[in-house]
C-alpha positions in Angstrom: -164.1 78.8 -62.6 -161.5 76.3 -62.2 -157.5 77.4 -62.1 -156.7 75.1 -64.5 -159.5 77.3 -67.0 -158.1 80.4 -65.8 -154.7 79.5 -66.7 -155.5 79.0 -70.5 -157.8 82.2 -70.6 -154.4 84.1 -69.3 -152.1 82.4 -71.3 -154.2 82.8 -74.6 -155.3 86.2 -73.7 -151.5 87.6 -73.3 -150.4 86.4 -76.7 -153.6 87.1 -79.0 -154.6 90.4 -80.5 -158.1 90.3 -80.1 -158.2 89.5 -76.0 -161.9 89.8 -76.5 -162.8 87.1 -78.3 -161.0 84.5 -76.2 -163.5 81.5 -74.7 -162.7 78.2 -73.1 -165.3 75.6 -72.7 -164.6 72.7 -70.4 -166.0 69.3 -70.9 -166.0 65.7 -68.9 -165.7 62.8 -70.2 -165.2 60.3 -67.3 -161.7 60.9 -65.4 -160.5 63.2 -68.9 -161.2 66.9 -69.1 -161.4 68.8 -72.1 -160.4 71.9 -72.6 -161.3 73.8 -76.0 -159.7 76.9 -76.5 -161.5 79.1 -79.4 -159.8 82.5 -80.3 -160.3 84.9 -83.8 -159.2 83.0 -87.2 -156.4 86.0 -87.3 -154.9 84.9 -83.6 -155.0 81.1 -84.9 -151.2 81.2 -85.7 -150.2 83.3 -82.4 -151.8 80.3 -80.3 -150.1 77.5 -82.3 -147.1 79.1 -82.8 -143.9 78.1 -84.8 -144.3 74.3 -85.6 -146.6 74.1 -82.3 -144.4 74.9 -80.2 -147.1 77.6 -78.4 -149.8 74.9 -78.4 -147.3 72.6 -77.1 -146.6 74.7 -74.1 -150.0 75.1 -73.0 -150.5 72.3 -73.2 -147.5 70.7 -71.0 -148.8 74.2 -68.2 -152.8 72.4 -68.3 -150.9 68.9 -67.7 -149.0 70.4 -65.0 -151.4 72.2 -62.9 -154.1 69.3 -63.3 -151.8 66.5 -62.1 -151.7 68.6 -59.2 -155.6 68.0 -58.3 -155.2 64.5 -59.8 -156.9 65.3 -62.5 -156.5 63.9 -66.6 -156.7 67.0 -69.4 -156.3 67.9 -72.4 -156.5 70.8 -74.6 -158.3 71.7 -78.1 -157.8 74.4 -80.2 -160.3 75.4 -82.7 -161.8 78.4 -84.4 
C-alpha cells in the first residue's frame, strides 16, 4: 500500500463516523494517479466539509506527499 493511500485512509478515517466503511481505490492513467475516496452517504458532509474546505485539504496533503516521489494525483470523492 502506497503512503500516499495510507494518508487518505488516515485522514478520512479520523474525521468519519463510520471508520469502517472507508475504501480508497487507486488508479493510473499515464503519469496521473487517482485516488477515489468512498465513505457512508451519512459521512459525505464530514469529508467535504464547510464549502470544501475538508476536501480541499486532502487534497493539497495527496499533492504534497506525491510531489515528493514525483508523482501527478488527484483525488475523488464519491459515495
Amino acid at each position: 500500500m502506497s503512503k500516499s493511500k495510507m494518508l487518505v485512509e488516515y485522514i478520512a478515517k479520523s474525521v468519519v463516523d463510520h471508520p469502517e466503511e472507508v475504501a480508497v481505490d487507486v488508479e493510473r492513467y499515464g503519469r496521473q494517479w487517482i485516488y477515489t475516496l468512498e465513505v457512508a452517504p451519512e459521512d459525505m458532509g464530514r469529508v467535504i466539509g464547510k464549502r470544501g474546505r475538508m476536501a480541499n485539504a486532502m487534497r493539497t496533503l495527496l499533492r504534497v506527499a506525491a510531489t515528493r516521489n514525483h508523482e501527478h494525483v488527484t483525488l475523488e470523492i464519491g459515495e
